[in-house]
C-alpha positions as CSV (number, residue, x, y, z in Angstrom):
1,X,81.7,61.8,139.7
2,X,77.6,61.6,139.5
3,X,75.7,59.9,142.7
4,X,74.4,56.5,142.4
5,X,70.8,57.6,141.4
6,X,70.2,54.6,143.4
7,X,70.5,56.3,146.5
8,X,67.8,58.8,146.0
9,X,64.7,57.9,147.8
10,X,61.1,59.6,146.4
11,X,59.7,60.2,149.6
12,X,62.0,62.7,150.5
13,X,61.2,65.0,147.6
14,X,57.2,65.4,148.6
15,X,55.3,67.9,150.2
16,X,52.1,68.7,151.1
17,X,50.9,70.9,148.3
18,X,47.4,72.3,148.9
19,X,45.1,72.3,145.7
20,X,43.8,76.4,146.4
21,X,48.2,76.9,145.8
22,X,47.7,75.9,142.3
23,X,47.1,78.5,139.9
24,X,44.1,78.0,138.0
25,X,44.4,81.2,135.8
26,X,47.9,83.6,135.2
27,X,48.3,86.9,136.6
28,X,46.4,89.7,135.0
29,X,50.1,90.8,133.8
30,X,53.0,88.3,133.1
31,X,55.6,89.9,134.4
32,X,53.7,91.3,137.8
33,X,53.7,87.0,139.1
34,X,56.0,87.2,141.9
35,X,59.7,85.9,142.1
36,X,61.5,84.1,144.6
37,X,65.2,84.8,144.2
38,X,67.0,82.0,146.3
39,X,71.2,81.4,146.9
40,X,73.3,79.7,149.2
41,X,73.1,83.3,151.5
42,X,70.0,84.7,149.6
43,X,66.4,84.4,149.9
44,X,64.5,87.4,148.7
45,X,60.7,87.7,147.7
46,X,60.4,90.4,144.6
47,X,58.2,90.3,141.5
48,X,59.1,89.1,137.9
49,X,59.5,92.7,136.2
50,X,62.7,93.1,138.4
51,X,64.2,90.0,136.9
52,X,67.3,92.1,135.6
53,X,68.3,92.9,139.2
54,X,69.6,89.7,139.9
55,X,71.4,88.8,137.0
56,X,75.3,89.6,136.1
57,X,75.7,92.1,133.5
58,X,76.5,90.1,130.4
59,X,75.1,86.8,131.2
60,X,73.4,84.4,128.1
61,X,70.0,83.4,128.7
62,X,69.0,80.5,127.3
63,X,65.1,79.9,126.3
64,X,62.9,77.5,124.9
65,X,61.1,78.3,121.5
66,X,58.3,75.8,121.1
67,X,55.3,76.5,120.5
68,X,52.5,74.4,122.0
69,X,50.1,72.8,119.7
70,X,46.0,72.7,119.9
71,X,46.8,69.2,120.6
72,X,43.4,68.5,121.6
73,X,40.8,67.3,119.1
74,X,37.1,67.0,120.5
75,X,34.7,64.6,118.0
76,X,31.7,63.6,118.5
77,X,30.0,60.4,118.0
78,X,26.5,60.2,116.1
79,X,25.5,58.1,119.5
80,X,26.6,61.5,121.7
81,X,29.5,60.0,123.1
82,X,32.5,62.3,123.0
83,X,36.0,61.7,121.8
84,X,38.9,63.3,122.8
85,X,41.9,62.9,120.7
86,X,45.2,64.2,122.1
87,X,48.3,64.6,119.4
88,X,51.2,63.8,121.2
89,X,54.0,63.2,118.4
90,X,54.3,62.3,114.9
91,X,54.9,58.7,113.1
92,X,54.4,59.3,109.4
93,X,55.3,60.5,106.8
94,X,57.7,61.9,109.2
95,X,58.6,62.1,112.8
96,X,60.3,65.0,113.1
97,X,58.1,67.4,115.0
98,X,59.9,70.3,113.3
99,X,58.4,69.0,109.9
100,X,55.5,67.3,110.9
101,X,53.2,70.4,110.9
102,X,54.1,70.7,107.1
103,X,52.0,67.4,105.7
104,X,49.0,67.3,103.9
105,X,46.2,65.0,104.3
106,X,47.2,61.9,105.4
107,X,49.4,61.7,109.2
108,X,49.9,58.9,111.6
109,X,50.3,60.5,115.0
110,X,51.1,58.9,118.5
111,X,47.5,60.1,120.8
112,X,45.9,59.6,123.5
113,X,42.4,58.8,123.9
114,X,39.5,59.7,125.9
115,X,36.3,58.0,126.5
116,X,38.6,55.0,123.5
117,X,35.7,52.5,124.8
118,X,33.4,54.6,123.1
119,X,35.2,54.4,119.8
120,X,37.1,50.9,118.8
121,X,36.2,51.3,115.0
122,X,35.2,53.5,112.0
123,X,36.0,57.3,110.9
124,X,35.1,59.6,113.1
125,X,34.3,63.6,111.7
126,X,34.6,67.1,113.0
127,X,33.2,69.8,110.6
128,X,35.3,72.8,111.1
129,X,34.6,76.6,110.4
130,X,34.1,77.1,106.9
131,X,33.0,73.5,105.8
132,X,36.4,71.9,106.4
133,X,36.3,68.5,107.5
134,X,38.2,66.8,109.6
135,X,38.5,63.0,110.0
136,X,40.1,60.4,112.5
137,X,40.7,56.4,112.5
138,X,42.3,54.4,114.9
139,X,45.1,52.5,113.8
140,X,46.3,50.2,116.6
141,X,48.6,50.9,119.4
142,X,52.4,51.8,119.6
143,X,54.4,52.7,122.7
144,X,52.3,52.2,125.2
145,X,49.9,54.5,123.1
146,X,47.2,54.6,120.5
147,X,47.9,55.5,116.9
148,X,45.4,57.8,115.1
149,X,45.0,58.5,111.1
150,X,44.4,62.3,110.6
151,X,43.0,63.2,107.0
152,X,40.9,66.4,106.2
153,X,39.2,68.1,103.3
154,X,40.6,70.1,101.3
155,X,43.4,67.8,101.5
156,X,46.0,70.3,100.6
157,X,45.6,72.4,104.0
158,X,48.7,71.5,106.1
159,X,48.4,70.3,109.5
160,X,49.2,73.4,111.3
161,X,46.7,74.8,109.3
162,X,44.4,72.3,110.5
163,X,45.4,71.9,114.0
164,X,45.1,75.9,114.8
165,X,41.6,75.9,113.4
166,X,40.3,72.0,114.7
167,X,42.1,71.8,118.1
168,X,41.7,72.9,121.9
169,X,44.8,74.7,123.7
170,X,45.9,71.6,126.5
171,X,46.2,72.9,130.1
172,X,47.8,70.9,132.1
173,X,45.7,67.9,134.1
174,X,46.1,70.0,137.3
175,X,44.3,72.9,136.3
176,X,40.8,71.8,136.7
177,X,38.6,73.8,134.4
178,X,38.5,74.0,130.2
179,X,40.5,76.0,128.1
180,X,39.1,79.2,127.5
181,X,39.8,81.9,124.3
182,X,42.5,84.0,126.4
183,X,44.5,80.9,127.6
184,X,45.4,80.6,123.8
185,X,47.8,83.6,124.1
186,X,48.8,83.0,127.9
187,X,49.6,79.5,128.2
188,X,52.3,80.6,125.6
189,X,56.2,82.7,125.5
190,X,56.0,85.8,123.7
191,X,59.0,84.2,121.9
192,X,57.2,80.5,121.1
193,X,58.2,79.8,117.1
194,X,58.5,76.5,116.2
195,X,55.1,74.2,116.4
196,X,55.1,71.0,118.1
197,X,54.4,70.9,122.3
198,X,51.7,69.7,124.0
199,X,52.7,71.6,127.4
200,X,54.1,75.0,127.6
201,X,58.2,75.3,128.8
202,X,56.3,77.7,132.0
203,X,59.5,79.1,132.8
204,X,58.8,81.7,130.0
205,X,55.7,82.6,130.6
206,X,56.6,85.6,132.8
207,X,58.4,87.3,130.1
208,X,57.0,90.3,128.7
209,X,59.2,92.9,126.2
210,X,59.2,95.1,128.6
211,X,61.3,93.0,130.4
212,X,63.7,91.8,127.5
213,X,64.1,95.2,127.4
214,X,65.6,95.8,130.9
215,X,67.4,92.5,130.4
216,X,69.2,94.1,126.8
217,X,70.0,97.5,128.9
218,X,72.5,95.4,131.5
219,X,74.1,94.1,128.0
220,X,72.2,90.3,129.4
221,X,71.6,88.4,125.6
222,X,69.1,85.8,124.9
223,X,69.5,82.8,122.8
224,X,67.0,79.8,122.1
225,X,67.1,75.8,122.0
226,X,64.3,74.4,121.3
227,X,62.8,71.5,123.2
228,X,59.1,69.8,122.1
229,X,57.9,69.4,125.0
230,X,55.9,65.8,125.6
231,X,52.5,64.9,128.4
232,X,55.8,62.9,129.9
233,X,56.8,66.2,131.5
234,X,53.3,65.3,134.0
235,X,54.3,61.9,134.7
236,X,54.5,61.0,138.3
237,X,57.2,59.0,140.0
238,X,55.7,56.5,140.8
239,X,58.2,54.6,142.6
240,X,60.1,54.9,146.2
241,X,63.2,54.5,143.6
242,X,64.1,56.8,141.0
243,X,66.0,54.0,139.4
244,X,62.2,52.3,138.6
245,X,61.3,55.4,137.1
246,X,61.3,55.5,133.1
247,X,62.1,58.9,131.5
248,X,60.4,60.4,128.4
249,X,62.1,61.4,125.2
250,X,61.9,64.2,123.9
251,X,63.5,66.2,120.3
252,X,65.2,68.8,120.3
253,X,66.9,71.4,118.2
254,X,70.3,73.4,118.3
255,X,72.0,75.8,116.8
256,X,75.5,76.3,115.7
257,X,75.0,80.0,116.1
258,X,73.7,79.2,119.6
259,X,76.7,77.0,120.8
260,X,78.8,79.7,119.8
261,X,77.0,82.1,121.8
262,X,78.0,79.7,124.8
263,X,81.6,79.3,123.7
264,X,82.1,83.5,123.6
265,X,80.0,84.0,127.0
266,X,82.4,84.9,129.7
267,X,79.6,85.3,132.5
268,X,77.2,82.8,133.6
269,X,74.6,81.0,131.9
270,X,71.5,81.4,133.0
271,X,68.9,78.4,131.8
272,X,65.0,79.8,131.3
273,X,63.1,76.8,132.7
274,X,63.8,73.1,132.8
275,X,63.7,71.9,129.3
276,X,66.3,74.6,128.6
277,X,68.5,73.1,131.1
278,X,67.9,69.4,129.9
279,X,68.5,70.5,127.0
280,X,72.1,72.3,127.9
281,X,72.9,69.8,129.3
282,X,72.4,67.4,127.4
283,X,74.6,68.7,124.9
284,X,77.7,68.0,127.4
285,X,77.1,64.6,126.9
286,X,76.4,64.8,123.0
287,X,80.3,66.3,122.7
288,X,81.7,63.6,124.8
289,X,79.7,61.0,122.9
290,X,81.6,62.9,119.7
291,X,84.8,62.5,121.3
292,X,84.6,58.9,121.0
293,X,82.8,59.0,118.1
294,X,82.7,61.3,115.6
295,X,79.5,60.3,113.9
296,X,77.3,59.5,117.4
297,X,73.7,59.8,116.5
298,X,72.3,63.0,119.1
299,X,70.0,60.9,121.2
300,X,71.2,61.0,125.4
301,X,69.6,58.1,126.7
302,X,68.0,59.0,130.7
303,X,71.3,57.4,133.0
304,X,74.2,58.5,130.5
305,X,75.9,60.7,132.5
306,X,75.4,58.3,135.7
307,X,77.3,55.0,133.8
308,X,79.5,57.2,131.5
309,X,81.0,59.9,134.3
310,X,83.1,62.9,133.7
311,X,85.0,62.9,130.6
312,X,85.5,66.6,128.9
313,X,85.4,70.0,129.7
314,X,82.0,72.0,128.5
315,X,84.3,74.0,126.1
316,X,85.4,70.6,124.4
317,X,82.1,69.4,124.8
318,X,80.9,72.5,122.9
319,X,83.9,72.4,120.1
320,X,83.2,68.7,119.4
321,X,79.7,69.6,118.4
322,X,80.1,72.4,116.5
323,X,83.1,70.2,114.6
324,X,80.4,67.9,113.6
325,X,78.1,70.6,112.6
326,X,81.0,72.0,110.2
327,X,81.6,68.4,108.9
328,X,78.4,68.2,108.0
329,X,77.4,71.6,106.9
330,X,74.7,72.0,109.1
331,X,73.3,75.2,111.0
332,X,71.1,73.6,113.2
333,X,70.8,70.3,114.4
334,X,68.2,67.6,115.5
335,X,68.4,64.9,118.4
336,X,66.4,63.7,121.3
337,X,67.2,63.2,124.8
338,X,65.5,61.4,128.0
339,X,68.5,62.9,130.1
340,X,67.3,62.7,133.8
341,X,68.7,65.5,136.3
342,X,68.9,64.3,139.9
343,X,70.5,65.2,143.3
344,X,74.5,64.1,142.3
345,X,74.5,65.4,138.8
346,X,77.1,67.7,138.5
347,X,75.9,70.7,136.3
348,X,78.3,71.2,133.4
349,X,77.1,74.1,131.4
350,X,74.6,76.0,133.7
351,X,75.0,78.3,136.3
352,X,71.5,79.9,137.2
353,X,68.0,78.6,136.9
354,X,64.9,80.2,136.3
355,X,61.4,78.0,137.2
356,X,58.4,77.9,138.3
357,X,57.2,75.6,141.6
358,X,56.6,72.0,140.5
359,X,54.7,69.3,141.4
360,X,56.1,66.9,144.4
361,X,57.3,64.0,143.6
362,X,57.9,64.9,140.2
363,X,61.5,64.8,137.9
364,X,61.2,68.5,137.5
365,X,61.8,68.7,141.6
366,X,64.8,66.5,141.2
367,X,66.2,68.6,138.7
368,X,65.7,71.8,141.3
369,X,66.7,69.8,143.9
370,X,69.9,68.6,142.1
371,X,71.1,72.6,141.6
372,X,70.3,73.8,144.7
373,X,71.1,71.1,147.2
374,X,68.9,70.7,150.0
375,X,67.7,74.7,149.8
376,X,65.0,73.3,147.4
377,X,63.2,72.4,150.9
378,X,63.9,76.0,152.3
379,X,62.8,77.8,149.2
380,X,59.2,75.7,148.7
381,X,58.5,76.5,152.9
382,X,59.0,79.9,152.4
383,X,57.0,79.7,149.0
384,X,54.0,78.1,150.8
385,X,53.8,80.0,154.0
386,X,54.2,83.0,151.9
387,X,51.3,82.3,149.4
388,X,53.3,81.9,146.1
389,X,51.4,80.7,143.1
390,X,52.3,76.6,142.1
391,X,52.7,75.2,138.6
392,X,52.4,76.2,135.1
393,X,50.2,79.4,135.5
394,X,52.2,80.3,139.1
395,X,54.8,82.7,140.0
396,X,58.6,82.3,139.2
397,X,61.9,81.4,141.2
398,X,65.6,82.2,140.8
399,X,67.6,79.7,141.8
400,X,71.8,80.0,141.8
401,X,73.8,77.1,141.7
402,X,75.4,75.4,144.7
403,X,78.7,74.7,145.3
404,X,79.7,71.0,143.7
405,X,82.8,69.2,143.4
406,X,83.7,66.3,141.3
């Protein structure tokens, strides 16, 4: 069975993380960052381009697709005063990020807003490259969050069209300087493919074909979820107790071709980052949620797997969702999860993780925390004495699984 998540204290997953350790720009190459392999017996110090060394022959690697958005728009007020609207996710005329990026004029987006005491009422406008305009009204508040009207001229432009040519790439809050023309291609996979993040799934960000290349040589295949990732991935803990701690939501997309993939893979599973893994598994707890019913809406709800225990296998887990798929004659399939990961979780479909060094404090050091054990706090000591690069634009670990029983 899953820990209480009760008995998980925050203070116990910080450390002092010094602010020259965070890296403000990537390595000149992507796949020269550095790569801290780390196992039960192992703790080896290599760079990313050897990634293939230390991975079975025949293992599945699981990605994340998404692309990340210029979800920053910068207006200006006729007074001076500047406005920065951040897109965070859609409300009409859909809010499925996967079609979102297909309107017209005429959205309703979730944002947030900077310098909003500057800006309670009226239109504001951005005249973009070629006389496009862009305009933006405030239209109340909803989760917690403002809601902005988008429109533009000419009206038929879609908003990815309008997005790529209006909006700012958005580094993360930690990285202390503005985005600049080559973090457009950086702070981004060479594999990104479906619009809709506002933070990059970093994990990937080391990969270059050069190294898919070694990794397709050991007969090691890659397939792809595809997680949107939300500004919730920054949010603090802010509590002693991870049970005060509220979890975003996130969508995600699956494929049937994909969950087959997992079904034929005899060697272990490695998960590229930790949206992938959320996102893995959170499917375990989709097909038990099938085995009980067989028309469960996809949406894993942050302490599912803490109330609802251990039910199926992952291969029945798996079959169950591809079942539904069939019933429904789908090929890919939508949902959303909050699924938290935290020391206790026992990992159903994953066997290998691949990060980057994350904040402390943080629901991303949980996760790490939860598939290593206490060699998280080994790892990160060795990481900072040995000048490693932290967060998004830092280097890369690999971490095995530890031993668990149910």
């Amino acid at each position: 069975m899953t820990a209480i998540p009760g008995q998980i204290n925050m203070k116990e997953y910080a450390y002092e993380l010094p602010h020259d350790r965070i890296a403000e720009y990537p390595v000149e190459q992507r796949d020269h960052s550095r790569l801290l392999v780390y196992g039960s017996d192992t703790l080896l110090d290599d760079r990313f381009y050897n990634l293939d060394q230390y991975l079975p022959s025949g293992s599945l690697m699981v990605s994340n697709d998404t692309r990340v958005i210029r979800a920053r728009l910068i207006f200006s007020k006729e007074t001076g005063a500047r406005i920065e609207v951040f897109c965070l996710e859609p409300v009409k005329p859909t809010a499925e990020i996967s079609r979102a990026f297909e309107a017209t004029s005429g959205v309703l987006w979730k944002c947030l807003i900077g310098n909003a005491k500057k800006w309670r009422s009226g239109k504001l406008l951005m005249t973009l490259p070629g006389g496009h305009k862009l305009y933006a009204e405030r239209k109340g508040e909803m989760d917690g969050v403002f809601l902005v009207s988008l429109s533009w001229d000419p009206p038929e432009m879609s908003l990815a069209e309008v997005i790529d040519e209006a909006g700012k790439i958005p580094l993360p809050p930690y990285i202390e300087r503005e985005a600049e023309d080559d973090d457009t291609q950086r702070y981004q996979t060479i594999y990104a493919q479906h619009d809709g993040s506002v933070a990059a799934p970093t994990a990937g960000l080391h990969f270059t074909e050069e190294v898919m290349r070694s990794l397709e040589s050991k007969r090691i295949s890659m397939g792809h979820v595809t997680l949107h990732v939300g500004a919730g991935t920054f949010k603090p803990v802010a509590h002693d107790d991870i049970r005060d701690h509220e979890m975003h939501t996130e969508q995600i997309i699956i494929t049937k071709a994909l969950l087959h993939s997992i079904l034929e893979n005899e060697r272990p599973l490695v998960a590229v980052g930790t949206t992938s893994m959320r996102t893995l598994e959170s499917l375990y707890w989709y097909g038990n949620m099938l085995a009980e019913d067989m028309n469960a809406v996809f949406s894993i709800k942050q302490w599912t797997p803490y109330r609802d225990g251990n039910k199926l296998n992952a291969r029945e887990a798996i079959e169950n969702i591809i079942e539904y798929m069939r019933r429904h004659g789908l090929e890919e399939l939508t949902g959303d999860t909050s699924l938290i990961i935290v020391p206790g979780y026992y990992f159903r479909i994953v066997d290998i993780l691949l990060t980057n060094f994350h904040m402390p404090r943080s629901t991303l050091l949980l996760l790490v925390a939860a598939f290593t054990g206490k060699g998280w706090k080994d790892a990160y000591d060795y990481a900072l004495r040995n000048d490693f690069r932290f967060l998004s634009y830092g280097d890369s670990c690999l971490f095995y699984k530890q031993d668990q029983n149910l």
